[in-house]
DRENKE-152054 format. One line per field, with one value per residue (C-alpha): residue number from 1; chain; y, x, z. Coordinates in Angstrom, 3 decimals, always signed. Layout:
BEGIN
fimi = (NUM:...)
zati = (A:...)
v = (Y:...)
u = (X:...)
w = (Z:...)
% end
This chain:
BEGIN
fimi = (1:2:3:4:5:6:7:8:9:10:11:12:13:14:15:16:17:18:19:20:21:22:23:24:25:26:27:28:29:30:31:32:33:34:35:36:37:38:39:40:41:42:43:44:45:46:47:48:49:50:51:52:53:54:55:56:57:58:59:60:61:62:63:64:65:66:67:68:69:70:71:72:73:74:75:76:77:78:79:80:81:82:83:84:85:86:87:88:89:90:91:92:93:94:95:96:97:98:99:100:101:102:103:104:105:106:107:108:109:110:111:112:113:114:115:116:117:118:119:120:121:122:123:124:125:126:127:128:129:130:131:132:133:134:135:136:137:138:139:140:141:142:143:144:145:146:147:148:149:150:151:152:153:154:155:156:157:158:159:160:161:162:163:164:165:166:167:168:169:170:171:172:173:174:175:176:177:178:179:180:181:182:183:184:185:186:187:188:189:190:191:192:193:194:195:196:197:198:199:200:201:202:203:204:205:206:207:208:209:210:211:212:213:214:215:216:217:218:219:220:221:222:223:224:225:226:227:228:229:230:231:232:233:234:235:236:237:238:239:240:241:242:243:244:245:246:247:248:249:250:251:252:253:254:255:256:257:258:259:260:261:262:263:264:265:266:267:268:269:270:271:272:273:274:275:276:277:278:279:280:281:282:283:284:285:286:287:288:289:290:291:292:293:294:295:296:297:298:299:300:301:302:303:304:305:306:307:308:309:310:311:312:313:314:315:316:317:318:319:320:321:322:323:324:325:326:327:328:329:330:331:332:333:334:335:336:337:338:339:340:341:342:343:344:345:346:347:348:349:350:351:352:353:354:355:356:357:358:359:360:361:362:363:364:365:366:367:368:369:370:371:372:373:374:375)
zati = (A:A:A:A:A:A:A:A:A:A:A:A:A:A:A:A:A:A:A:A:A:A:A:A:A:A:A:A:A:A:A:A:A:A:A:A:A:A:A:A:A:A:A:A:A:A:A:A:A:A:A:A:A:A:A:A:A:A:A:A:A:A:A:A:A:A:A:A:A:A:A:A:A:A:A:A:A:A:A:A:A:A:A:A:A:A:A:A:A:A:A:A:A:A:A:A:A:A:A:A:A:A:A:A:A:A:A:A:A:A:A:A:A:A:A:A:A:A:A:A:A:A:A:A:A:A:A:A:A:A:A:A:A:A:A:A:A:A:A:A:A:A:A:A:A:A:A:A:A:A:A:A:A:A:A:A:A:A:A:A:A:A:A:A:A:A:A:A:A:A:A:A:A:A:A:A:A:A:A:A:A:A:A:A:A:A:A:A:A:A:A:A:A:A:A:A:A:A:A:A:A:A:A:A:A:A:A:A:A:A:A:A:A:A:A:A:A:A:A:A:A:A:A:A:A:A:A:A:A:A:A:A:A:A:A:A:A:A:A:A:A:A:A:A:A:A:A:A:A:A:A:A:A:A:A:A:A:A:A:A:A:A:A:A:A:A:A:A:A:A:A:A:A:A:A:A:A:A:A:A:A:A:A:A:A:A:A:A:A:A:A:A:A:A:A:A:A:A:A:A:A:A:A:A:A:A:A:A:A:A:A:A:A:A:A:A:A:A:A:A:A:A:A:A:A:A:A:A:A:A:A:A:A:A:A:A:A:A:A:A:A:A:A:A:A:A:A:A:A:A:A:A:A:A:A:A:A:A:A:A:A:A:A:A:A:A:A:A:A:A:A:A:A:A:A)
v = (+0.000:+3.658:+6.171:+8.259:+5.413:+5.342:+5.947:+8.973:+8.193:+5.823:+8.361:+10.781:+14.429:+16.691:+19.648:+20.057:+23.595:+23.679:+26.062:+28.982:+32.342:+35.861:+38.983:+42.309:+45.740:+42.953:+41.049:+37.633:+37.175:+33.504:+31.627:+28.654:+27.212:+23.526:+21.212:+18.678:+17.385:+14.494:+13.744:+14.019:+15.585:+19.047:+20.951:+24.207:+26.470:+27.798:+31.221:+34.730:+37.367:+39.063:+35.299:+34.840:+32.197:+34.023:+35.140:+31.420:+30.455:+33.480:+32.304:+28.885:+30.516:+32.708:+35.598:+36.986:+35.541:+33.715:+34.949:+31.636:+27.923:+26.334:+25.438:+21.787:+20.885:+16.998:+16.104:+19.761:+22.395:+25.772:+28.027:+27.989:+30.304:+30.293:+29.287:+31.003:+30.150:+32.756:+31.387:+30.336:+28.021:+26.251:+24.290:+25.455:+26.127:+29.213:+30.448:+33.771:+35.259:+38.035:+35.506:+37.358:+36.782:+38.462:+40.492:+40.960:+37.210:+35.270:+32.683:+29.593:+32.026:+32.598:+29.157:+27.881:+30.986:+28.662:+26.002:+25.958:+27.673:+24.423:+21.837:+19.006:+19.175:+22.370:+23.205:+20.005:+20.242:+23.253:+22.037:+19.039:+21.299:+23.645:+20.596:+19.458:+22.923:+22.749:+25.495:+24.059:+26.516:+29.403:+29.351:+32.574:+34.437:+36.906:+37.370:+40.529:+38.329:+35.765:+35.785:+35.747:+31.721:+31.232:+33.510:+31.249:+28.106:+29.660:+30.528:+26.934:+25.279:+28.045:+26.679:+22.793:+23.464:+22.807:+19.727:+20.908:+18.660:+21.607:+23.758:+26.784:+28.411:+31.768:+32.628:+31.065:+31.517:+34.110:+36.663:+34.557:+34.597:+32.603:+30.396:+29.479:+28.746:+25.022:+23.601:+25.446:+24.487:+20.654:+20.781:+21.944:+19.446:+16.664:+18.186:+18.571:+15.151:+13.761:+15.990:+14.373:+17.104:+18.298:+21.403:+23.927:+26.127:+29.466:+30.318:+31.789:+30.366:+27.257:+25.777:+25.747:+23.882:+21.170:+20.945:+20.502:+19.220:+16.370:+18.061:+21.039:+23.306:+26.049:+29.381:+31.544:+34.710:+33.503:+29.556:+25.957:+25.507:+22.309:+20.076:+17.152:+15.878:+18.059:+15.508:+15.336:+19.001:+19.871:+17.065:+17.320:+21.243:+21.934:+25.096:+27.040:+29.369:+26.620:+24.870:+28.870:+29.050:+26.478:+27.159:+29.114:+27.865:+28.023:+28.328:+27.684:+28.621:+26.092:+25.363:+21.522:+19.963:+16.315:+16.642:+17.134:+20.256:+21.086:+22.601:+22.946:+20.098:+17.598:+16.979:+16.737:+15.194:+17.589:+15.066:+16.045:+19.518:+20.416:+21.694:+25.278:+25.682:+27.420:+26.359:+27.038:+24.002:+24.564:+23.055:+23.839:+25.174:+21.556:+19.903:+21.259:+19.222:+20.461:+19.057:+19.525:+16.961:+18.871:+22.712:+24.047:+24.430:+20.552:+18.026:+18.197:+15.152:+12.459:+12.752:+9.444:+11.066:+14.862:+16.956:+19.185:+22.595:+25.253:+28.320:+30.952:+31.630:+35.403:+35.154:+32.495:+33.039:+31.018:+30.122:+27.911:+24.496:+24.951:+27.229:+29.085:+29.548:+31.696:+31.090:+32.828:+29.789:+29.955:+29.938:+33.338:+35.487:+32.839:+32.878:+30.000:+29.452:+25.941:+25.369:+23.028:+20.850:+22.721:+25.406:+25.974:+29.146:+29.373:+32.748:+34.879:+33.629:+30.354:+28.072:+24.942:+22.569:+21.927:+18.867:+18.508:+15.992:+15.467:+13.289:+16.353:+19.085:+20.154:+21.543:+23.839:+25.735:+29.322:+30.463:+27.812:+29.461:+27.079:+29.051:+25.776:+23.878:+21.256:+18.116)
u = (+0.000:+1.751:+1.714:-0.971:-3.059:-3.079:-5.403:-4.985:-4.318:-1.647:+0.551:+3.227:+1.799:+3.735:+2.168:+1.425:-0.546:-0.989:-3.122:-1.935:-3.087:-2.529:-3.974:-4.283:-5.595:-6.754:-8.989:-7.887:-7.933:-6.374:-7.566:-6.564:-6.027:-4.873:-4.800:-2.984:-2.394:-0.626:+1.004:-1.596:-4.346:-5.623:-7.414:-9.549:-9.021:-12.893:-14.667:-15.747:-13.421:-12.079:-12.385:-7.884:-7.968:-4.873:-3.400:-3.074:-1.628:+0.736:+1.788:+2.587:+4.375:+6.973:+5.545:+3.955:+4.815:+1.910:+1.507:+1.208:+1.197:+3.610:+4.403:+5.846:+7.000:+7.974:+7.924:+10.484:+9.084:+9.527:+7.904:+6.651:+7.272:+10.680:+11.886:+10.900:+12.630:+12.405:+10.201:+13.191:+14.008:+10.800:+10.804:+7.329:+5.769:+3.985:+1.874:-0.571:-3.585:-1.614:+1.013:+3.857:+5.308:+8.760:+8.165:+11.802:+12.081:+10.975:+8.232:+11.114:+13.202:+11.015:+9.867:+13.369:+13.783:+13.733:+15.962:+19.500:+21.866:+23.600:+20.974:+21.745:+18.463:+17.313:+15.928:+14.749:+12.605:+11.526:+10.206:+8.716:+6.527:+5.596:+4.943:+2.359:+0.906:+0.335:+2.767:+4.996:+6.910:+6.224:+9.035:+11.245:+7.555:+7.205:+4.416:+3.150:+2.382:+0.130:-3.544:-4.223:-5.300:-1.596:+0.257:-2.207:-0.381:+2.938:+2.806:+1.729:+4.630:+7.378:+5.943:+6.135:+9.283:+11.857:+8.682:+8.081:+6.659:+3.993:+2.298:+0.172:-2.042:-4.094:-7.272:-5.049:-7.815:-9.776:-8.462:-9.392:-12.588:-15.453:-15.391:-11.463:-11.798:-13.263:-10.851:-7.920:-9.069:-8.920:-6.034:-4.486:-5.908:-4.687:-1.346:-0.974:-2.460:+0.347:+2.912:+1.801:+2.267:+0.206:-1.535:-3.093:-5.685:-7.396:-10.511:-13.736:-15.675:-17.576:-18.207:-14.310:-13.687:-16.401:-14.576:-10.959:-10.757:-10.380:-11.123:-12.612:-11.562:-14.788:-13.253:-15.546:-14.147:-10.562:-11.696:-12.044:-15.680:-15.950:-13.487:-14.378:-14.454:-16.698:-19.854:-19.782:-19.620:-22.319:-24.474:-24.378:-23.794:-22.202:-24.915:-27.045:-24.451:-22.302:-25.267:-25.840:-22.403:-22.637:-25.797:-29.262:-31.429:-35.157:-35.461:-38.603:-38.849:-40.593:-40.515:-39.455:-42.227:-41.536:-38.332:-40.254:-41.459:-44.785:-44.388:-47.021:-44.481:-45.352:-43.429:-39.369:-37.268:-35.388:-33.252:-30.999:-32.902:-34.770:-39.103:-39.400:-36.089:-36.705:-35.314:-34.316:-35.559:-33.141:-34.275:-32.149:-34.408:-33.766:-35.483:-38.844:-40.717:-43.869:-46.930:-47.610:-50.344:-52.870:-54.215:-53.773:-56.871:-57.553:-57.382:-54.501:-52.046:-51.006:-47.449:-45.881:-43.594:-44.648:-47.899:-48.093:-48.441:-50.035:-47.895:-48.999:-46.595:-44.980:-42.090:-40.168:-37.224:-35.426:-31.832:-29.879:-29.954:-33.252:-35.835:-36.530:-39.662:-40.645:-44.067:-45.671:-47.136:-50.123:-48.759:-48.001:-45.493:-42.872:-41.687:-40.027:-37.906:-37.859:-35.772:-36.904:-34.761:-35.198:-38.128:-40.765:-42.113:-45.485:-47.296:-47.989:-50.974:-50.822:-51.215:-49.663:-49.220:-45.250:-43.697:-40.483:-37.666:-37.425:-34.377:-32.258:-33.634:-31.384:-32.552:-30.815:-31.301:-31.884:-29.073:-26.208:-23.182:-20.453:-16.930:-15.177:-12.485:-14.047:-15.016)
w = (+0.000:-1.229:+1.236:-0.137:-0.131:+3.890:+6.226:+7.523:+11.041:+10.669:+8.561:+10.562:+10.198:+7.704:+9.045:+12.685:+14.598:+17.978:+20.061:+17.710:+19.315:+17.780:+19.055:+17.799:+19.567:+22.095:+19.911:+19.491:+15.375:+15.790:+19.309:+20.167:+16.668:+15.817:+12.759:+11.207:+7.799:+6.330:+2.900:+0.001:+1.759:+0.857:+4.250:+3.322:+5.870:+5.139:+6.235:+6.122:+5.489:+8.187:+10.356:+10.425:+7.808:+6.439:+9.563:+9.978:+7.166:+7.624:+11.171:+9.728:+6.523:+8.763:+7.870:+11.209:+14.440:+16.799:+20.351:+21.595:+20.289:+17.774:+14.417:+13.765:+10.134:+9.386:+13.477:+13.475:+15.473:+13.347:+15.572:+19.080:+22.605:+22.114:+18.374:+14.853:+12.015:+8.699:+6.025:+3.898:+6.782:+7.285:+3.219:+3.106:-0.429:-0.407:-3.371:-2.500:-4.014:-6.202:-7.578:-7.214:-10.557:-11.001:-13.701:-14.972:-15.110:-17.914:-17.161:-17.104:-14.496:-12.196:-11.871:-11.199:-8.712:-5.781:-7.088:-6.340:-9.194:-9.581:-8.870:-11.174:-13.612:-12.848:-16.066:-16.712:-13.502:-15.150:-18.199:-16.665:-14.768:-17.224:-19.311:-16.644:-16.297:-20.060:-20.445:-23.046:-25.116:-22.681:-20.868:-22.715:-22.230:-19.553:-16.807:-18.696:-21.879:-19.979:-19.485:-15.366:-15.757:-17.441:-14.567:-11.768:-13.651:-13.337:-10.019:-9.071:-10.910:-9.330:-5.807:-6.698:-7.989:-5.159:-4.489:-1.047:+1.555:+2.705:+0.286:+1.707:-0.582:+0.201:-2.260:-5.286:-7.578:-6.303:-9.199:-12.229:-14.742:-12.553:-16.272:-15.875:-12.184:-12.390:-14.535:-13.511:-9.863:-11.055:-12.852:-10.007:-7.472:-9.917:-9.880:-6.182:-5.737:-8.329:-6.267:-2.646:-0.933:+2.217:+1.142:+3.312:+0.761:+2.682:+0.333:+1.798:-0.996:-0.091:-3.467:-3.513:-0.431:-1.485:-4.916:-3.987:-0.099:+1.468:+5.298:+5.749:+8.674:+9.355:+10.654:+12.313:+14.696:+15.020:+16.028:+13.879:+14.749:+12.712:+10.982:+8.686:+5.051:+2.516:+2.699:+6.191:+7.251:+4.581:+5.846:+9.521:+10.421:+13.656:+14.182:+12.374:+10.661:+9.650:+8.215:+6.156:+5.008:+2.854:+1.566:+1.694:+4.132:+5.473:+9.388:+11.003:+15.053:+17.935:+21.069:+22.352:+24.977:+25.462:+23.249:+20.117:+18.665:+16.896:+13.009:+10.726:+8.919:+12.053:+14.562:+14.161:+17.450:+19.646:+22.108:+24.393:+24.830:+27.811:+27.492:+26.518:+24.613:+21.678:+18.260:+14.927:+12.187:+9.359:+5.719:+2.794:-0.273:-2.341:+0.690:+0.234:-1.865:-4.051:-5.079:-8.387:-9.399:-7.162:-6.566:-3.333:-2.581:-2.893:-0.279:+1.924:+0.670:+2.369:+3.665:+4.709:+7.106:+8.663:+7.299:+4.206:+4.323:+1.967:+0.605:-1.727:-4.708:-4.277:-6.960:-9.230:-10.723:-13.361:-12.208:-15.262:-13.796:-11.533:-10.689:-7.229:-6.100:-2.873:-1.195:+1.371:+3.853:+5.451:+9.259:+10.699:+7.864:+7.078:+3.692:+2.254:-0.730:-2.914:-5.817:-8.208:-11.131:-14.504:-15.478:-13.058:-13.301:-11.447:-11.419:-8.433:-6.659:-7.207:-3.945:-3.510:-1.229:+0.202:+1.886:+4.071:+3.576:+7.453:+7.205:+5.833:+8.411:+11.385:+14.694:+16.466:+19.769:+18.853:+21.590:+20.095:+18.472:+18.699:+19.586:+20.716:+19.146:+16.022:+17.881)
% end
């Protein structure tokens, strides 16, 4: 069995963080911060702007120095209370939003910056990598002559280059055409994969993170909130604003008695949580199910699991792959949105009758932010 091929846990970390901790004006931008990632494995380091995604990766880079916890590099601390070695020191790739293309330097130069002079090969490890960036024949261009995907490509191949063990990457494609990024996002996942390094990517851009990691870390107000692999973190949300970051959702508010709480859906279990605790029932918009062989103002239908409910259509909007459809239900003034596979296009007015896939709907006390460390 290759190394890439196992399990996680029984592989040496490249890349450990411990209890990193940075403050600034005294607000804590990184608290108590730890991950660790392992030879082949790409983490997203996933949130809102302004959450220390990148102060992280910058503490771990060398660039800015932690107020607490360390930085350990192939079982070598780099960083901690008392050490911190220069970025140059650490042999961590680094590759940043802007690129940082030398400009003077012809496209073959400047990926070969961080080789040694007199590395036997040098320039063969040059061409092999533009090769693999299909960038064949560019290398006497310079940055100024490329399109932004072919600079994105460039700058990836200058940091494989010296084939570090620990790539960090911060918003690598944020500055390219939203019609390059897909494909230039899986070539490069196929690359690093090929590579095996361990590959730390910052993005705040959740469709991203789905598409390229293997664990998602969720950054929220300088702490991991929730760590796990893409299907898992979408499908079981840690709180109500994890479950929102990743998606647009419907919330519905109740009140537990008996550990179940009444909806105009049916009942949905609440264990664990005490009588009168109020809660938020989250339902993304592709969980609401429609009923379109029957008016609204026909018989109620019969639900196998939960009740239907009755909405009024207020707007519907035709979004490429599926349609989204906002209805005003009948309960109190609760507005709820539906998207539907292909054209649906109802008119205003129109009632309708709306079901609930209960087995994808979270519950969530209305009070629960989660600031501790990912469980």
């Amino acid at each position: 069995m290759s190394q890439t091929s196992r399990p996680a846990q029984l592989r040496q970390p490249r890349l450990e963080v411990r209890a990193l901790s940075r403050v600034f004006d005294g607000r804590a931008v990184v608290d108590d911060v730890s991950l660790s990632l392992v030879a082949g494995q790409v983490t997203c380091l996933l949130g809102p702007s302004g959450c220390g995604k990148s102060t992280t990766l910058r503490i771990i880079a060398g660039v800015e120095r932690q107020d607490a916890g360390s930085v350990i590099s192939d079982s070598r601390v780099v960083s901690d209370d008392h050490l911190h070695l220069p970025p140059e020191d650490r042999a961590i790739g680094l590759m940043f939003q802007d690129f940082a293309l030398f400009p003077h330097l012809s496209v073959a130069d400047n990926v070969a910056f961080g080789l040694p002079r007199r590395a036997p090969g040098r320039m063969q490890r040059v061409e092999q990598l533009l090769e693999r960036v299909a960038l064949s024949g560019f290398g006497a261009k310079f940055p100024h002559e490329l399109s932004g995907g072919e600079q994105q490509r460039v700058a990836l191949a200058r940091a494989l280059a010296p084939s570090p063990r620990i790539l960090l990457m911060d918003e690598p494609f944020s500055g390219l055409d939203e019609r390059l990024r897909d494909g230039i996002r899986d070539d490069t996942l196929a690359l690093l994969k090929e590579e095996g390094a361990a590959v730390l990517l910052v993005t705040h851009e959740p469709h991203e993170a789905m598409r390229m990691a293997d664990e998602i870390a969720l950054m929220r107000g300088g702490r991991i909130v929730q760590r796990g692999a893409p299907y898992n973190i979408y499908n079981s949300p840690v709180d109500r604003q994890a479950a929102a970051f990743f998606s647009d959702i419907n919330v519905l508010e109740a009140v537990v008695e008996g550990a179940l709480t009444q909806t105009p859906f049916g009942q949905f279990l609440a264990p664990g949580l005490s009588d009168g605790t109020h809660v938020d029932i989250v339902i993304r918009p592709q969980h609401l199910k429609l009923d379109f062989d029957r008016a609204g103002h026909g018989p109620r239908p019969t639900v196998k699991d939960g009740t239907a409910a009755r909405g009024t259509v207020v707007r519907a909007r035709f979004m490429g792959r599926e349609s989204l459809v906002e209805f005003r239900m009948d309960f109190g003034d609760v507005i709820l949105r539906a998207t539907v596979p292909g054209v649906f296009m109802p008119a205003p007015g129109t009632v309708m009758w709306l079901m609930i896939r209960r087995d994808r709907c979270f519950v969530f006390p209305q009070d629960q932010v989660v600031s501790n460390r990912a469980r």
